[in-house]
C-alpha positions in Angstrom: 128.3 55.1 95.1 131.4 55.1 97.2 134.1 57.0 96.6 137.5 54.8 95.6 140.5 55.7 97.3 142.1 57.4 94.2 139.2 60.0 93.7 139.4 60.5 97.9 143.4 61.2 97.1 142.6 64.1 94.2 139.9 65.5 96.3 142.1 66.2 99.2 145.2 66.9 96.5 142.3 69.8 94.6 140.3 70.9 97.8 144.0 71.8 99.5 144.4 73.4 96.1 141.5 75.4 95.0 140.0 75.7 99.0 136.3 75.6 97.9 133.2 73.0 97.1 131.9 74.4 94.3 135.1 75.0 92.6 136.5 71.2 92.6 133.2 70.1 91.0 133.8 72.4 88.6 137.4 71.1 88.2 136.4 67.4 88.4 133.7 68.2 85.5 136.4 69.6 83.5 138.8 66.8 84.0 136.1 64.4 82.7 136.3 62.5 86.3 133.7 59.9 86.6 131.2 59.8 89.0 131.6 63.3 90.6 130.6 63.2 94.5 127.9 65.7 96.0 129.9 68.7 97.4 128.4 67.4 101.1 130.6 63.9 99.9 133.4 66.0 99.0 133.6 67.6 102.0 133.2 64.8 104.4 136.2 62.9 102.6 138.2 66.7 103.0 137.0 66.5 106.7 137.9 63.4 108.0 141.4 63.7 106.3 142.0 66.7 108.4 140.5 64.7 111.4 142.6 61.7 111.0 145.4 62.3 109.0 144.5 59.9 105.9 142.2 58.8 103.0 141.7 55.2 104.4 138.5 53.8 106.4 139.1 53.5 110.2 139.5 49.5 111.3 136.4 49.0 113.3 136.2 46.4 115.5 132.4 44.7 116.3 129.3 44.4 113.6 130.1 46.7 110.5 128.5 49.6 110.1 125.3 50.2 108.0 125.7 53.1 106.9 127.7 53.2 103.6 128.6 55.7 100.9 126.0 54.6 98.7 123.4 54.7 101.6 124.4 58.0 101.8 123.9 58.7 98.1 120.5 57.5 98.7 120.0 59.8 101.3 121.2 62.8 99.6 118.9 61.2 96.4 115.8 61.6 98.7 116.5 64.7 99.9 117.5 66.9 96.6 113.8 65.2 95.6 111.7 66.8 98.2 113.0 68.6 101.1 109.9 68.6 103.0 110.4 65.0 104.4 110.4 63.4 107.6 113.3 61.6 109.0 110.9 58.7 108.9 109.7 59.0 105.1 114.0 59.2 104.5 114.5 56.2 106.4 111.5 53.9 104.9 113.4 55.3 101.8 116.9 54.0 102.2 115.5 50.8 104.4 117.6 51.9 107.3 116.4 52.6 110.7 115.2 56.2 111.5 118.1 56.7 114.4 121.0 55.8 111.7 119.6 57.6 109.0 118.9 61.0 111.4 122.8 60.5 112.5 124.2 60.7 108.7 121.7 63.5 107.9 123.1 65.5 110.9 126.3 64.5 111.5 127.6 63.3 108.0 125.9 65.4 105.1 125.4 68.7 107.8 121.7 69.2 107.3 119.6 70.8 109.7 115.6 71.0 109.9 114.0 74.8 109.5 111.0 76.1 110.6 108.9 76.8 108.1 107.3 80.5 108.4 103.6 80.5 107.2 102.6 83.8 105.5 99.6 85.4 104.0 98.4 84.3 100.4 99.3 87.1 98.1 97.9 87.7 94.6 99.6 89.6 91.9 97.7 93.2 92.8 99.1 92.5 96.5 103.1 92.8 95.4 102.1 95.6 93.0 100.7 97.8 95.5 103.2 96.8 98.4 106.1 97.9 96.3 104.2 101.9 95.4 103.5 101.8 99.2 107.3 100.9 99.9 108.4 103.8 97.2 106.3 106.1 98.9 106.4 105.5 102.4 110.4 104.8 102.5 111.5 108.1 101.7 109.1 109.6 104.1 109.7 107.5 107.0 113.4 108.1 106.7 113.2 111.8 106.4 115.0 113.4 109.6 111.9 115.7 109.7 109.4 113.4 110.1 111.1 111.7 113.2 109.1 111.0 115.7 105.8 112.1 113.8 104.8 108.7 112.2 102.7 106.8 114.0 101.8 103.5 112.5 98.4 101.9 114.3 97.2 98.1 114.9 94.6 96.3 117.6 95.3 92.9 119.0 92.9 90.4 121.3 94.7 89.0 124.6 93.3 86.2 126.7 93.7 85.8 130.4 94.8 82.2 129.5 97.6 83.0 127.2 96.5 81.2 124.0 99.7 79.1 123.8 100.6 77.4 120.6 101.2 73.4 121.7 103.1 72.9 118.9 105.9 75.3 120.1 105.4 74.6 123.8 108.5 71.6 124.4 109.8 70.9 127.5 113.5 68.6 127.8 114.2 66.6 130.3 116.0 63.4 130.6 112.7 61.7 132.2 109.3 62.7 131.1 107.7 64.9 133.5 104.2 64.1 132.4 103.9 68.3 132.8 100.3 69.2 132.0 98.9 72.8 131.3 95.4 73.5 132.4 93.6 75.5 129.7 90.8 78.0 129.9 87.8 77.5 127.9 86.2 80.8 126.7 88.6 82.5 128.6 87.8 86.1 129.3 89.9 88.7 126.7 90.5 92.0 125.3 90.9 94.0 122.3 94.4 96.5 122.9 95.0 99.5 120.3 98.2 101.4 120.2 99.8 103.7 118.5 103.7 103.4 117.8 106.3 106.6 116.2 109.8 106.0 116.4 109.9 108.3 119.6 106.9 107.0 121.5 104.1 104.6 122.2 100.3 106.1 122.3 98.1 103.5 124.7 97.2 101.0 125.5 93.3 101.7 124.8 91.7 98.7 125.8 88.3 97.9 123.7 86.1 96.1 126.9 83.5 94.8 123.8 83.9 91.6 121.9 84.9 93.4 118.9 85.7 96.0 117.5 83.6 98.1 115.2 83.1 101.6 113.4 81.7 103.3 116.3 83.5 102.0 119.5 86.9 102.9 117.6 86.1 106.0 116.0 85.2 107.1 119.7 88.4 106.3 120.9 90.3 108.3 118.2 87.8 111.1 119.6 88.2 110.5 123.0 92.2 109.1 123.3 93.6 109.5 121.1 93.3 112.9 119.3 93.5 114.4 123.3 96.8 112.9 123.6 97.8 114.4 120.4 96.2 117.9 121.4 98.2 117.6 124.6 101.5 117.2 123.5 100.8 119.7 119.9 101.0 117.2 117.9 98.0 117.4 116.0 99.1 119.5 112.7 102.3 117.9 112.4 102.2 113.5 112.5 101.6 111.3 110.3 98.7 108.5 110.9 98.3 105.1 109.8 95.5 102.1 110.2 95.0 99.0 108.3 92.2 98.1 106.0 90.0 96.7 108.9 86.6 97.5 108.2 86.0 99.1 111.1 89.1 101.5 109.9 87.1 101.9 106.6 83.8 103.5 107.7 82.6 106.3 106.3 82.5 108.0 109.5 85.9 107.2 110.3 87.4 108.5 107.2 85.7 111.5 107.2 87.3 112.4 110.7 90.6 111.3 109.6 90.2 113.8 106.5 88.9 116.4 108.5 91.4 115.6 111.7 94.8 115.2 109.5 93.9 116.2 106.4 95.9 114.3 103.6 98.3 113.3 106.7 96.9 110.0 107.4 97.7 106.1 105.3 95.4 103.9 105.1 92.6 102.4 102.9 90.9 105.1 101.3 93.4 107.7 102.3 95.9 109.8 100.3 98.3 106.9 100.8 96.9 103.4 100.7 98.6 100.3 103.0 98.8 97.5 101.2 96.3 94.7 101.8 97.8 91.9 103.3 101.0 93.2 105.1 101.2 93.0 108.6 104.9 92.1 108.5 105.3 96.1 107.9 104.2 97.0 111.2 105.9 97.2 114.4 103.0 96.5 116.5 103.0 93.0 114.3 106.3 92.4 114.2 107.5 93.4 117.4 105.4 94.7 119.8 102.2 92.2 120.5 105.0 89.5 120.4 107.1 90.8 123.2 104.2 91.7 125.6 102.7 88.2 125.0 106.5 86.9 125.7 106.5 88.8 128.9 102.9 88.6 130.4 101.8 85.0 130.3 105.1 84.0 132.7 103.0 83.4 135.1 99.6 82.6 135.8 97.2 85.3 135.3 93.9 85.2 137.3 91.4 88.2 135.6 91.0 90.8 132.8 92.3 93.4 135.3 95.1 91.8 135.8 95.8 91.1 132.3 95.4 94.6 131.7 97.6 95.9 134.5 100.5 93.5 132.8 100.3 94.6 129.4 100.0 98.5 130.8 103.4 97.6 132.7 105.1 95.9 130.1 104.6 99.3 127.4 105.4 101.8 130.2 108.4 99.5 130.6 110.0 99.5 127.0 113.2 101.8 126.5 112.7 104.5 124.4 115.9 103.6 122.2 113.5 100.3 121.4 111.4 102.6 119.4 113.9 104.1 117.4 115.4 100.6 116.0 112.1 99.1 115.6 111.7 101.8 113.3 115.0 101.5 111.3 113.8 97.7 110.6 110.8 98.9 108.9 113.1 100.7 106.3 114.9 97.5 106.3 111.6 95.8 105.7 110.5 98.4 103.1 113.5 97.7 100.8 112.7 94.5 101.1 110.0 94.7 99.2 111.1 96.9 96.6 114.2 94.7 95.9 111.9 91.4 96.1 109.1 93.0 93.8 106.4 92.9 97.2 107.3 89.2 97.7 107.6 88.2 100.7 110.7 87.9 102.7 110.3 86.8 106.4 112.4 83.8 105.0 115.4 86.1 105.0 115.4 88.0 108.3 
């Protein structure tokens, strides 16, 4: 409905007064006033007073314009229904055109369109056992003692062609450019292990098979990974942790682990579980594969070696001050889930 020039008077009068939305609803409720306006309402009548000086509609000169305070009602109408609508769907709606009705919605009402952040299904169990992991682990990881002695594991597959999402890949210009992108089919790729504490990163280990399996990764913990350790005296003193893969979850593998860190490593099956289902705790998730994948695929690459040489170059390259805050945001990300019950809470980063 539109909003008579005696209500547009007493919101500017109460908003000067009270200096807050939510407040001179509550006022205007109180007051009995009829037809109370949308705080987005109230606050474009408060915002064009301060733009122009008064409560009256501008003279325009030419064809009037179509978009009216009831219109915008509508709008708002559609929008409080379901959020997850198209600028189209809003427009068939109101039965105005899709340009007007994407002006109001932006540049009247102030609403903005937000990615939506997909993440894994989780069943009841899941939270349960995310928020004892977070109780446990917390404490631990934030323990001056254990600095630098938790490492935290993961494996991700690279492609000489990139792999880029379409969806995300936009490019603006005032002409279209026709750009194209040749893709790769069955473009040649590789399986990358590391190994991140807040001090360090252990790898990369590149896996040259298809996939990886009980025995090739149980020979690189053999092999790569327990050397390094050896080397630097390490090997009574960190802290280890995989994910459930079922390569991870061999019996063979296990019984290294418990014979190699004794009660010292997390995982499935060890003396601290990780909770099915949460890559969001993990650095390697989180942050690293991200940024190499951000870094490598600038520019063309023509072969596995290559790919390997760039990804080799971009973890030699990170500054040692990067591990350290990566790991303060897994505390972060640990009371997450304790305050959120193992929900989860990408939506709020």
């Amino acid at each position: 409905m539109p909003i008579n020039l005696q209500l547009r008077i007493k919101i500017v009068l109460t908003m000067a007064k009270l200096e807050s939305l939510s407040p001179v609803r509550r006022y205007f409720q109180r007051e009995n006033v009829s037809n109370i306006p949308s705080e987005k309402s109230i606050k474009a009548v408060y915002d064009k007073f301060i733009e122009t000086g008064t409560v009256f509609d501008r003279q325009r000169s030419g064809r009037p314009s179509l978009m009216t305070e009831e219109k915008l009602d509508e709008i708002e109408e559609v929008l409080s229904t379901t959020s997850m609508v198209s600028v189209r769907g809003v427009s068939q709606s109101v039965n105005l055109s899709k340009t007007v009705v994407h002006r109001a919605m932006r540049d009247v009402l102030g609403y903005k369109p937000y990615k939506m952040h997909r993440t894994q299904q989780l069943f009841d169990e899941d939270k349960d056992l995310r928020v004892v992991m977070a109780e446990i682990l917390l404490p631990i990881i934030e323990d001056e003692n254990n600095d630098g002695l938790i490492f935290l594991s993961d494996d991700a597959t690279f492609h000489v062609s990139g792999m880029i999402h379409k969806h995300n890949c936009r490019i603006w210009s005032q002409d279209n450019l026709h750009t194209t992108m040749e893709v790769a089919m069955n473009s040649p790729k590789v399986t990358v292990w590391c190994a991140m504490s807040s001090k360090m990163i252990i790898g990369p280990y590149f896996f040259d098979e298809s996939t990886v399996n009980q025995h090739n990764y149980l020979d690189m913990l053999q092999n790569f990974f327990y050397p390094f350790l050896q080397k630097k005296k390490l090997t009574r003193r960190i802290i280890f942790q995989q994910d459930g893969a079922p390569a991870h979850f061999a019996n063979s593998v296990r019984s290294w682990l418990d014979d190699s860190f004794d009660d010292r490593w997390i995982g499935r099956g060890g003396s601290i579980s990780w909770a099915p289902r949460s890559p969001n705790l993990s650095p390697l998730d989180f942050f690293l594969w991200g940024y190499i994948r951000t870094n490598i695929y600038r520019t063309r690459i023509k072969d596995l070696n290559e790919l390997k040489a760039r990804i080799t170059q971009e973890i030699q390259s990170i500054e040692k001050k990067t591990f350290h805050n990566v790991f303060l945001e897994i505390g972060n990300r640990f009371n997450f889930y304790i305050s959120l019950e193992g929900n989860t809470f990408e939506q709020y980063l």
